[in-house]
DRENZASE-758469 format. One line per 3 residues: number of its first residue (from 0); their letters; for each residue x, y, z of C-alpha. Coordinates in pm, whole numbers, plus 50000, padded with zeros to 5 digits. Each point is the difference from the previous one (the first is absolute). Layout:
BEGIN
NUM) a) X:Y:Z | ...
// end
This chain:
BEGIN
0) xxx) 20359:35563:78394 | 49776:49977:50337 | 49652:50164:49987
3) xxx) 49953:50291:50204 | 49638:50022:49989 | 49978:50314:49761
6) xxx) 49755:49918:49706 | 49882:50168:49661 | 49753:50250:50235
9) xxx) 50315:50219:50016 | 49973:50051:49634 | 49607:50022:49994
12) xxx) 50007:50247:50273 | 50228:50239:49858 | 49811:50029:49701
15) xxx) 49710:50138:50170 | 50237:50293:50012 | 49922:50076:49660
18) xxx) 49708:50239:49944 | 49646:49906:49895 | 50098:49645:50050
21) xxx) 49853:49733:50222 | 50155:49706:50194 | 50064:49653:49843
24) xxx) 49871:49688:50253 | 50316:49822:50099 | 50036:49687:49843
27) xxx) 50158:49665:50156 | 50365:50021:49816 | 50132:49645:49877
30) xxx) 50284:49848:50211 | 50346:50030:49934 | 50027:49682:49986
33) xxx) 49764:49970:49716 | 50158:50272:49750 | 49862:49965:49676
36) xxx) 50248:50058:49677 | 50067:50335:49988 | 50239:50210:49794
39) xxx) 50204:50131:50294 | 50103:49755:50272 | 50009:50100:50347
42) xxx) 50441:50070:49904 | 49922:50189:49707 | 49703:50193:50185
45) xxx) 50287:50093:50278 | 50236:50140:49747 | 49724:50179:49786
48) xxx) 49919:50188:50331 | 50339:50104:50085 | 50069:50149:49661
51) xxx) 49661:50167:49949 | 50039:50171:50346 | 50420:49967:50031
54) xxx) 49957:49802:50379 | 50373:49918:50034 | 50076:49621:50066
57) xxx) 50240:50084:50307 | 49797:50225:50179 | 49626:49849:49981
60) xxx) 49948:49663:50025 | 49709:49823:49861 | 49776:49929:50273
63) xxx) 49686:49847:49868 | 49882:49873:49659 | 49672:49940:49932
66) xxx) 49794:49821:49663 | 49645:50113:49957 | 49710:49972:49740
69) xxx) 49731:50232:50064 | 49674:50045:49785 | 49938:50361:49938
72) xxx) 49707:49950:49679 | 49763:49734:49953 | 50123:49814:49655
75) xxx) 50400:50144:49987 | 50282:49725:50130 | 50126:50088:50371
78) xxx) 50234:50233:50017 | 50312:49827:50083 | 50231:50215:50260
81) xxx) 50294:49990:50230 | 49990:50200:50329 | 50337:50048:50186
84) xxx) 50158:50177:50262 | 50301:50143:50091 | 50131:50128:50271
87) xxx) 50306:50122:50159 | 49983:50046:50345 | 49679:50169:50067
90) xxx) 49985:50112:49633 | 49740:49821:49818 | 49910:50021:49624
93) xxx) 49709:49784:49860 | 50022:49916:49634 | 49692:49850:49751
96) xxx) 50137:49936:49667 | 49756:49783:49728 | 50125:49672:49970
99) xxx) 49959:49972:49642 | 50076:50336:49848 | 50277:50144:50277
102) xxx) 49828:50318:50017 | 49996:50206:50353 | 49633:50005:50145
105) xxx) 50105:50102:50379 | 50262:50164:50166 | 50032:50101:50351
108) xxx) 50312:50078:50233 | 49863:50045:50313 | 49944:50315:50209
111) xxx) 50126:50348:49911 | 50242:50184:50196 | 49935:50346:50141
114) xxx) 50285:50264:49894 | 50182:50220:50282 | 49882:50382:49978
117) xxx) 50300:50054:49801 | 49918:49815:49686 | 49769:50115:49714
120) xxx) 49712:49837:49840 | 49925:49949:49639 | 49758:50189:49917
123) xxx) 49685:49863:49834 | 50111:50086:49595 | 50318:49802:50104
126) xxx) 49825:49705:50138 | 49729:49930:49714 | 50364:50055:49790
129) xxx) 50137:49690:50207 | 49630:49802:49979 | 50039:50038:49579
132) xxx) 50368:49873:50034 | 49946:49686:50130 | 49646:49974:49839
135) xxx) 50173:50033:49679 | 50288:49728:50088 | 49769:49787:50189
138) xxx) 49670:50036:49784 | 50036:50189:49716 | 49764:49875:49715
141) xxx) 49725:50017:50347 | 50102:50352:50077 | 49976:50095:49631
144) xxx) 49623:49883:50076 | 49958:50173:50320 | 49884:50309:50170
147) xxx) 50073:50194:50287 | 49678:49943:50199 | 50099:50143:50354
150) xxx) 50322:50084:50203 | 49987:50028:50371 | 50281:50156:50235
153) xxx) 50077:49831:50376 | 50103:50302:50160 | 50294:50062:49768
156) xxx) 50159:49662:50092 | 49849:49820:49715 | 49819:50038:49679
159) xxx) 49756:49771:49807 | 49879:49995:49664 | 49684:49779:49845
162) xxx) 50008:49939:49656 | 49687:49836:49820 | 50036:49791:49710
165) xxx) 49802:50178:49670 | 49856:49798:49693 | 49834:50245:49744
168) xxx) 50066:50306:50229 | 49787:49828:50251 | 50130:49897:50373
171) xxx) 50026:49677:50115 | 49873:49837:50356 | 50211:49806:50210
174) xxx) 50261:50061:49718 | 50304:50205:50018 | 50313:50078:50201
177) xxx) 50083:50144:50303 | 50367:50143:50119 | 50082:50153:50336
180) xxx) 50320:50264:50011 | 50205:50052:50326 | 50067:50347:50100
183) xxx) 50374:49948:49892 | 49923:49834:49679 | 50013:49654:50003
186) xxx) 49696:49777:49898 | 49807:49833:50341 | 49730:49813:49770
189) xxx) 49890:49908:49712 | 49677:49828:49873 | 49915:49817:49627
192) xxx) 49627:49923:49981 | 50008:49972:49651 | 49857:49680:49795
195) xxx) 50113:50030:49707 | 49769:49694:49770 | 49653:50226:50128
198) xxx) 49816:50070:49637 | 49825:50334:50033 | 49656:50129:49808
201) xxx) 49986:50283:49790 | 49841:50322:50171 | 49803:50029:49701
204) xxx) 49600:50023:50063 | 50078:50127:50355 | 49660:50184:50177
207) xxx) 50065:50382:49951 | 50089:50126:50340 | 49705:50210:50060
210) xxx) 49769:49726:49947 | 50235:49795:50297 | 49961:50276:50177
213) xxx) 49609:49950:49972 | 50010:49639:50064 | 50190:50085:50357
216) xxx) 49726:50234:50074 | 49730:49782:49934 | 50190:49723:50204
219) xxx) 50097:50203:50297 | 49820:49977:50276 | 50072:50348:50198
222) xxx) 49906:49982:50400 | 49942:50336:50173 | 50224:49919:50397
225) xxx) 50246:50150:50240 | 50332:49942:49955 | 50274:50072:50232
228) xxx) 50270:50113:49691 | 50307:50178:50093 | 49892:50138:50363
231) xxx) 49781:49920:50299 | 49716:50149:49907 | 49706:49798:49749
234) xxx) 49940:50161:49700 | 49643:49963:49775 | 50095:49813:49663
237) xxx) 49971:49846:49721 | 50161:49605:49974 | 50030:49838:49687
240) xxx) 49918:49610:50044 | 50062:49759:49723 | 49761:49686:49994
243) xxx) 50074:49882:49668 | 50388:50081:49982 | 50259:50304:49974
246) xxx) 50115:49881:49649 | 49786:50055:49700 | 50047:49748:49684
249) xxx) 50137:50266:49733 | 49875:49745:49716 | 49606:49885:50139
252) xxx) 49957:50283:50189 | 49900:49751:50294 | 50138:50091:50344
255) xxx) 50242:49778:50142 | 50113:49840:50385 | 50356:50018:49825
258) xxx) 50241:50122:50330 | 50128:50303:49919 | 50197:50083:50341
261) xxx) 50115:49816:50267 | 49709:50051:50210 | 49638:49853:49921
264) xxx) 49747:50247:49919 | 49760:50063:50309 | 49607:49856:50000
267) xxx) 49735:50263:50058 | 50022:50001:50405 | 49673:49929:50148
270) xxx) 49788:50305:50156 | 49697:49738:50109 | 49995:50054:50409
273) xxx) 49965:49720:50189 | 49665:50108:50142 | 49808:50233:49789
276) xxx) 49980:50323:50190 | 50192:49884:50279 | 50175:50278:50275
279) xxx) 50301:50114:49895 | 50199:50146:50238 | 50006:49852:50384
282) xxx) 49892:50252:50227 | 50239:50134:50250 | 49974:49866:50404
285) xxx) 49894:50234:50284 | 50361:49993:50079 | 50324:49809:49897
288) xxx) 50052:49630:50089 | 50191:49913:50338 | 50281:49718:49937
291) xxx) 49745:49786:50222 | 49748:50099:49764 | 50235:49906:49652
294) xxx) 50074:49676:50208 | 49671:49858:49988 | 49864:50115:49695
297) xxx) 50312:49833:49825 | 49911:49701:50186 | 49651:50034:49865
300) xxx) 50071:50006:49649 | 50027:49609:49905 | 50333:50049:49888
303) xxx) 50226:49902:50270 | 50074:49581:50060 | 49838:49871:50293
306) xxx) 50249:50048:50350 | 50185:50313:49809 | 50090:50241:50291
309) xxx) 50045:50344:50019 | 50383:50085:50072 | 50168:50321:50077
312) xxx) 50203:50203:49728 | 50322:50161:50068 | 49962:50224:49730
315) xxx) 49710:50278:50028 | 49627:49851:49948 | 49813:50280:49925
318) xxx) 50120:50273:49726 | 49820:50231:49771 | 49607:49904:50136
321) xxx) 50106:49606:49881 | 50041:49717:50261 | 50291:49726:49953
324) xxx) 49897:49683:50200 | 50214:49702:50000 | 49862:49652:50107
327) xxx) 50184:49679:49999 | 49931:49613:50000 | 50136:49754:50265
330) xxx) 50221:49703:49899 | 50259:49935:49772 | 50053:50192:49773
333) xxx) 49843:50384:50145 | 49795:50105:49778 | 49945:50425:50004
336) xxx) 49689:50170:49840 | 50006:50387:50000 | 49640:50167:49968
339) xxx) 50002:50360:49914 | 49656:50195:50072 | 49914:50376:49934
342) xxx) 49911:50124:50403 | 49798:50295:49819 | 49734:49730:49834
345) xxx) 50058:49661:50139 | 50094:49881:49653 | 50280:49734:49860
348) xxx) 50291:50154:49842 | 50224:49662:49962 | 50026:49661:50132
351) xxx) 50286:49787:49886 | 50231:49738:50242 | 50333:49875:49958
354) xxx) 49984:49667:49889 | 50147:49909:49711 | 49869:49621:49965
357) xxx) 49806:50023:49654 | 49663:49817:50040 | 49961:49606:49925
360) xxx) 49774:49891:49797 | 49941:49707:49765 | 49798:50079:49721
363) xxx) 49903:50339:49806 | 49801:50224:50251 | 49629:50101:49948
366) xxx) 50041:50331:49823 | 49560:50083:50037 | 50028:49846:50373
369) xxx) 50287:50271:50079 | 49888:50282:49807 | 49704:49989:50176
372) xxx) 50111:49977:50344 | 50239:50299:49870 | 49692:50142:49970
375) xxx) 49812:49974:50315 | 50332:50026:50207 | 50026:50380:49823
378) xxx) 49657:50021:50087 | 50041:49945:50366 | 50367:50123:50063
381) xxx) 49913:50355:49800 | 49601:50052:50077 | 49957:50340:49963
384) xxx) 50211:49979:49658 | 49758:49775:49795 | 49871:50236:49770
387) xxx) 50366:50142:49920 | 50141:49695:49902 | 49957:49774:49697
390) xxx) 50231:49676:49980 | 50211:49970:49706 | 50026:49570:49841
393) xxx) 50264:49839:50114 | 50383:50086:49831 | 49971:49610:49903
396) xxx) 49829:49689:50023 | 50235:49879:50290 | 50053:50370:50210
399) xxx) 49899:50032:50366 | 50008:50373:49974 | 49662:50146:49916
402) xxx) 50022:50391:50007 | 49717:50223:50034 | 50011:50352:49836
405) xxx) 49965:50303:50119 | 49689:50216:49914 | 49935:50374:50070
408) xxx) 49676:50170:49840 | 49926:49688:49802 | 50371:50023:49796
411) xxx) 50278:49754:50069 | 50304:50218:50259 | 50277:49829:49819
414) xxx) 50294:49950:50282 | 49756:49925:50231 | 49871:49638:50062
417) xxx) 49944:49685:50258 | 50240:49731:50004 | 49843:49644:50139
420) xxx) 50248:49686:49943 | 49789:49716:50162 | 50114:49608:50065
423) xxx) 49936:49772:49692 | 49922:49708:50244 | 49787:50189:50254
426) xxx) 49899:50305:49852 | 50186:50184:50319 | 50128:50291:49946
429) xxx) 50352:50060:49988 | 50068:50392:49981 | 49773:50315:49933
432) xxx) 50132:50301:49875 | 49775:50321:49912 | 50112:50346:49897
435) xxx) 49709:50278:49969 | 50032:50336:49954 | 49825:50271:50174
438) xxx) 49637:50043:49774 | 50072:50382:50040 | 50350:49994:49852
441) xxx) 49802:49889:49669 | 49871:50259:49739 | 49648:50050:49911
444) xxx) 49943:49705:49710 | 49817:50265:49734 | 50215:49945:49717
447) xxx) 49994:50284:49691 | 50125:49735:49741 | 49781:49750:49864
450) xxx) 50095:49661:49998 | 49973:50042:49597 | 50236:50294:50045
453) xxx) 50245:49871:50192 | 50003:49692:49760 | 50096:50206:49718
456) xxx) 50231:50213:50166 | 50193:49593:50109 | 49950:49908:49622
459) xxx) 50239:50352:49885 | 50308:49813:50194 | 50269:49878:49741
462) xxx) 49950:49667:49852 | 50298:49773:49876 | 49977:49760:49712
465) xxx) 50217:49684:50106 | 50063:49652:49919 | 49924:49781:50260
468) xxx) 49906:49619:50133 | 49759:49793:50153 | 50109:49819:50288
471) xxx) 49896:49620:50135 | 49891:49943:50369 | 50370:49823:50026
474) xxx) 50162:50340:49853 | 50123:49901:49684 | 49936:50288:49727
477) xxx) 49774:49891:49660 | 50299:50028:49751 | 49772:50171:49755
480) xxx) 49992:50422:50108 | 49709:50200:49946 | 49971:50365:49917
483) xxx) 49786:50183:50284 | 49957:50312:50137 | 50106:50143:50370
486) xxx) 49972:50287:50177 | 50366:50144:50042 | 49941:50068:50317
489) xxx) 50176:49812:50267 | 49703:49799:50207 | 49741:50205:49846
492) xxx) 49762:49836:50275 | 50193:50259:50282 | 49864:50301:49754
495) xxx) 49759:50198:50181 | 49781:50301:49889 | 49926:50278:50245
498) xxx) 49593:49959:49966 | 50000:50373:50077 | 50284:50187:49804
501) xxx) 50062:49697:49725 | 50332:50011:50066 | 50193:49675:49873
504) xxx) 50200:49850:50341 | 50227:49718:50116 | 50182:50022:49662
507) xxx) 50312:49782:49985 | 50274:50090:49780 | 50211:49739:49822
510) xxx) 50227:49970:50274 | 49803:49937:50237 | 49936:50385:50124
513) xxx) 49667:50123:50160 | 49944:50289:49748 | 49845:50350:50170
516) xxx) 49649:50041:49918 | 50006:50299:49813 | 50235:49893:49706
519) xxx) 49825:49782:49758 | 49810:50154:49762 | 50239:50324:50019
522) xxx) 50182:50131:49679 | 50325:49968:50183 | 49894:49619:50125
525) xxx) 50308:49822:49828 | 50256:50277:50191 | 49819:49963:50320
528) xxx) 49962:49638:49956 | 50448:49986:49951 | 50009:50191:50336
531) xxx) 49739:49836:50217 | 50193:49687:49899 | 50305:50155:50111
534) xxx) 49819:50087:50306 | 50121:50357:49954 | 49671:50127:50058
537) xxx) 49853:50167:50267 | 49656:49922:50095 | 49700:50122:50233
540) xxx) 49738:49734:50053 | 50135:49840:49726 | 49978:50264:49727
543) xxx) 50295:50178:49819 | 49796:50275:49948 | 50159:50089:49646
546) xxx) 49890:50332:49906 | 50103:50179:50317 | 50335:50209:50012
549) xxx) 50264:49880:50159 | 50259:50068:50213 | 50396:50125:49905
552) xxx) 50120:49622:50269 | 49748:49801:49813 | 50113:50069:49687
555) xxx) 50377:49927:50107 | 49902:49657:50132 | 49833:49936:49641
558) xxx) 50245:50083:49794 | 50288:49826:50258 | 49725:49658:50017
561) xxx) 49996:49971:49654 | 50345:50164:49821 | 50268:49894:50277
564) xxx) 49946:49668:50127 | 50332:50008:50215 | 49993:50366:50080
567) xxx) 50273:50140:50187 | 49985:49959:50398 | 50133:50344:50092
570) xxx) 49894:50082:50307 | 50137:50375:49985 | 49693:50267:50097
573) xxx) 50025:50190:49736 | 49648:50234:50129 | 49902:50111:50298
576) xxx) 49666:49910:49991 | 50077:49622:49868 | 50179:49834:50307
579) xxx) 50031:49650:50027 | 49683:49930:50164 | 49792:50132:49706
582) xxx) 49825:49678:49777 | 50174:50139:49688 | 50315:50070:50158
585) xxx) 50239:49761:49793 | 49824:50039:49676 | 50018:50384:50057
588) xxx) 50391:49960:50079 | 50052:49777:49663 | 49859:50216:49798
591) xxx) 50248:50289:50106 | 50305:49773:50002 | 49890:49885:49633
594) xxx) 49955:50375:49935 | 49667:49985:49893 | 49895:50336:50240
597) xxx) 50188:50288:50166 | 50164:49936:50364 | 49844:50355:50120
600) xxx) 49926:50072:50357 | 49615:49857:49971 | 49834:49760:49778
603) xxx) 49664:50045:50076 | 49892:49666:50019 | 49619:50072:50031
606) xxx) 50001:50266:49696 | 49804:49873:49721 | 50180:49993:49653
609) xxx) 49928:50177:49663 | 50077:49861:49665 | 50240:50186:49886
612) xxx) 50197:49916:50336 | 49954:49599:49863 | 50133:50128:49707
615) xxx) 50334:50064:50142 | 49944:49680:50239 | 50032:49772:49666
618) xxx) 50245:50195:49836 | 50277:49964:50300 | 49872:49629:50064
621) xxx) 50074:49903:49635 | 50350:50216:50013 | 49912:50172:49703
624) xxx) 50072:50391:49984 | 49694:50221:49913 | 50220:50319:49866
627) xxx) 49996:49878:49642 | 49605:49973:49987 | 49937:50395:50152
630) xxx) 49881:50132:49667 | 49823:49671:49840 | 49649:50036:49892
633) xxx) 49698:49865:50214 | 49658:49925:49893 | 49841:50065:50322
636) xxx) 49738:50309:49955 | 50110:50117:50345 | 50360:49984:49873
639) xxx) 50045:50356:50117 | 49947:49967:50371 | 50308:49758:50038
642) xxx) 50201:50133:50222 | 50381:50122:49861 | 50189:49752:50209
645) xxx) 49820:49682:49931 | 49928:50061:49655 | 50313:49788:49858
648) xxx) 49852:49746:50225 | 49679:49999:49894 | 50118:50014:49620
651) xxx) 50244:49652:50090 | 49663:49837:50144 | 49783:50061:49700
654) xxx) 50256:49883:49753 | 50062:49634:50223 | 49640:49967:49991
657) xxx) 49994:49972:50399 | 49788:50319:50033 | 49681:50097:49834
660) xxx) 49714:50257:50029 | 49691:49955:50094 | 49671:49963:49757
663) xxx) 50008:50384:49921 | 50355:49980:49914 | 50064:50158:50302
666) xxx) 50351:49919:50152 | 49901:50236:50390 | 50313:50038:50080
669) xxx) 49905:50137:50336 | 49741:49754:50071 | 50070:49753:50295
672) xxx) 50132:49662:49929 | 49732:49715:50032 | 50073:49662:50098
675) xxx) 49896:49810:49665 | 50212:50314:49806 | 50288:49902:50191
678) xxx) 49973:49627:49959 | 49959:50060:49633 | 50266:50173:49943
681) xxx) 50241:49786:50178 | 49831:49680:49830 | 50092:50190:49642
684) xxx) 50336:50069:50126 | 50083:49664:50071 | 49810:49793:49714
// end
């Protein structure tokens, strides 16, 4: 079969796809030509495929066939596998099956088709009911050894579930498998990361997680900053930096450099400026530049080649108190450089041009002779920055691009920073970029935490005991696992604490979710947690705000979000003050079609709801009728003050176990609704 160019990276790139797992190196596949024996020739591979995944013979045709050995663990054979691809027409399915034992490692049949407004989606209980079918046909003694480690939803159209592998109730890394569901049923992917010779050590003698918990905080090193987290304005925190590792070896108790995410833990930035007590801030001109002005002070900078000439825009040149100058070289070919200067100061914004010709050079460029003339050109080009900036090393030993942080009262402005990517043969400099806030739009640095309290508050996150692997320069795992700890955080190096209010933000949920502020730590965290990842909650500057009533259309989107994932689409106006230009509009409308509340004249959107109102929610969302239940016995010491009507529905609640009273024993049936009480209740119903 001809070669198409397609190599094992498909594989190794869909695995990353599978939580808590990091990518395998691609490794140089053996030739098809130079097939080793193998149980399965490339025949027998062909027909395993098409019965596994029923491709039909006379509709797609075998397009490519591919032999590959690819190391995964240092000391295991290569794992010997077939990649091939079908297609019909534009259809394309790509197939890995294990040369030696036949087994299914990859499946994918190209891109999912969008259904017309007419046709229903499965919901997610009927998807993760389709992901165990063909987990169970496909990989059944591996899904007996499996969990359920996240599920994500594409806007309806698709659904995807992670599964990790577990040995001794612990999870895997980089082990496990991975299934997407299209909206009308049928499996789009599937991934097998499973190896299945791996000899795992017993969990016995494991550190006690509090004393992990104490190695992390004697390990951490916690930076007070400004971060820019989830709007435009800095906040004061607390960042957690990890010198030594993020993994923690569960048997020595020694921290580890063990990747635990797909992203590299951050250094400690450096906060040394480049001049001590250098200005800060360039002061302002008498008035704003003229374009004659910009035109020779962006002559005057040293950036521009010699003979570059000013040329005339057609688009506008000055917007927003920010000059955009072009110049261009003569001969063949033009060469354009844009400067961009701030008319208020005088001061470079950004200086980039368009060619695209990457830099000769013959031999590995002098890394001290270029950082320093990073150095003095940030000197020169920024003068009246020198004591807000501190230069960070270079990314690696080879990079060009030396970046300078930001600094505002002596703390690193995270999000802000100057960008210098010089010439490796000259030392010229190639582009500038800056971005600097405002010093006023920054709050004053006095923090309340200390350092020590903000480490300890980091340290009370949720740690994960896991099996994982050490990894060679080249990417091939060690084939030996180790037991070590985690935080189960998702990049616990974006955590930040509030060094005012010690609140615990830029939480990530397992699927990927920015969590709202105000949730961990709360009694009705695991509820809140379902929801946020649902993205069914509301949120103001990023908090839920969970113990605050709320209102009669929030509650309907709640229960609609979570209970009816293909409500109905009625677009009857049922109220007169819910038209079709109100945000909970359709839920509102699905909620009367279903029958869940009365089609009256108003439905007071804005109302806040009682209890005993929810009561009577849950009992018409779960069709059950409350009539039978009007005389049971309650516990609650407020029993009493139910009101007649809703009794029978308060009575249903308490016996499913989906309502409860509070620490008195107090059911307050007239007391307003609050957001984690409704979230709670629904998460009961449901589970």
């Amino acid at each position: 079969m001809p070669r198409n160019g397609k190599s094992m990276t498909l594989l190794t790139a869909a695995c990353l796809l599978l939580a808590g797992t990091m990518p395998l190196q691609p490794q140089t596949a053996s030739a098809a030509s130079a097939v080793q024996p193998a149980t399965l020739s490339e025949a027998a591979a062909v027909q395993k495929a098409r019965e596994l995944l029923t491709i039909p013979e006379n509709k797609y045709k075998l397009e490519n066939a591919e032999y590959f050995e690819e190391p995964h663990f240092i000391g295991l054979p290569d794992t010997k596998l077939w990649l091939l691809v079908f297609e019909q027409s534009e259809d394309v399915i790509a197939v890995v099956i294990d040369a030696v034992s036949g087994r299914l490692l990859y499946f994918d049949n190209g891109q999912l088709e969008e259904p017309d407004e007419h046709q229903q989606y499965l919901s997610p209980a009927e998807a993760e009911t389709a992901a165990v079918k063909f987990l169970q046909q496909h990989a059944p003694e591996e899904f007996r050894q499996a969990k359920l480690q996240a599920q994500d939803m594409a806007g309806g159209l698709e659904h995807s579930f992670s599964y990790y592998r577990m040995v001794n109730g612990i999870p895997v890394s980089q082990q496990g498998l991975y299934v997407t569901v299209g909206w009308d049923g049928k499996i789009n992917s599937f991934i097998m990361q499973w190896e299945p010779s791996l000899q795992f050590p017993s969990p016995e003698g494991v550190l006690a997680p509090e004393k992990a918990r104490q190695t992390f905080v004697n390990n951490i090193d916690i930076e007070l900053q400004y971060e820019h987290l989830y709007s435009d304005a800095p906040e004061l925190v607390y960042k957690p930096y990890f010198p030594y590792g993020e993994a923690l070896n569960a048997i020595t108790g020694a921290m580890s450099t063990i990747q635990t995410s797909y992203l590299n833990p951050p250094k400690v930035p450096s906060t040394e400026p480049l001049v001590k007590n250098g200005p800060k801030t360039p002061p302002k001109l008498s008035a704003p530049l003229t374009k004659v002005q910009a035109q020779t002070l962006a002559q005057t900078l040293g950036l521009l080649p010699e003979g570059a000439e000013y040329v005339e825009n057609e688009y506008e040149e000055y917007e927003d108190g920010e000059w955009y100058l072009t110049f261009e070289t003569a001969g063949d070919p033009v060469i354009t450089y844009t400067v961009r200067l701030d008319a208020n100061t005088g001061e470079l914004i950004e200086f980039f041009s368009d060619d695209e010709a990457e830099p000769e050079f013959d031999q590995a460029p002098d890394m001290a002779r270029l950082q320093q003339i990073a150095l003095e050109k940030a000197k020169t080009l920024f003068p009246h920055r020198t004591g807000a900036l501190a230069m960070e090393p270079p990314v690696d030993s080879e990079s060009t691009l030396f970046t300078f942080n930001f600094l505002v009262n002596g703390l690193l402005a995270s999000g802000d920073y100057l960008d210098l990517r010089l010439n490796p043969a000259d030392g010229s400099v190639l582009e500038v970029y800056r971005s600097f806030s405002e010093a006023d739009a920054f709050p004053d640095p006095k923090a309340e935490l200390t350092p020590e309290q903000a480490k300890e508050m980091f340290a009370k996150l949720p740690l994960q005991l896991y099996y994982g692997f050490e990894q060679t320069e080249d990417g091939l795992l060690k084939s030996t696992p180790g037991l070590y700890y985690r935080f189960q955080q998702l990049y616990p190096s974006e955590v930040a604490i509030d060094a005012r209010t010690g609140q615990v933000k830029g939480m990530i949920s397992p699927n990927g979710v920015p969590m709202p502020y105000d949730i961990h730590g709360h009694w009705a965290e695991e509820a809140l947690t379902l929801f946020s990842d649902k993205q069914l909650l509301h949120t103001d500057d990023m908090n839920a705000l969970p113990d605050e009533p709320i209102t009669r259309s929030y509650l309907i989107e709640l229960m609609i979000g979570h209970l009816q994932h293909n409500p109905p689409t009625d677009q009857t106006i049922y109220y007169q003050d819910v038209t079709p230009d109100h945000p909970s509009f359709y839920a509102i409308s699905a909620a009367a079609k279903l029958g869940w509340i009365a089609k009256d004249k108003n439905f007071r959107p804005d109302d806040l709801i009682t209890r005993e109102e929810m009561a009577i929610l849950m009992a018409k969302a779960a069709g059950l009728d409350p009539k039978p239940h009007q005389k049971d016995p309650l516990p609650y010491v407020d029993a009493q003050n139910i009101s007649w009507w809703s009794y029978g529905a308060v009575a249903l609640n308490y016996k499913q176990g989906w309502m409860q009273g509070d620490d008195e024993n107090k059911f307050l049936p007239q007391g307003d609704l609050t957001l984690a009480e409704a979230v709670s209740m629904l998460y009961r119903f449901k589970h």
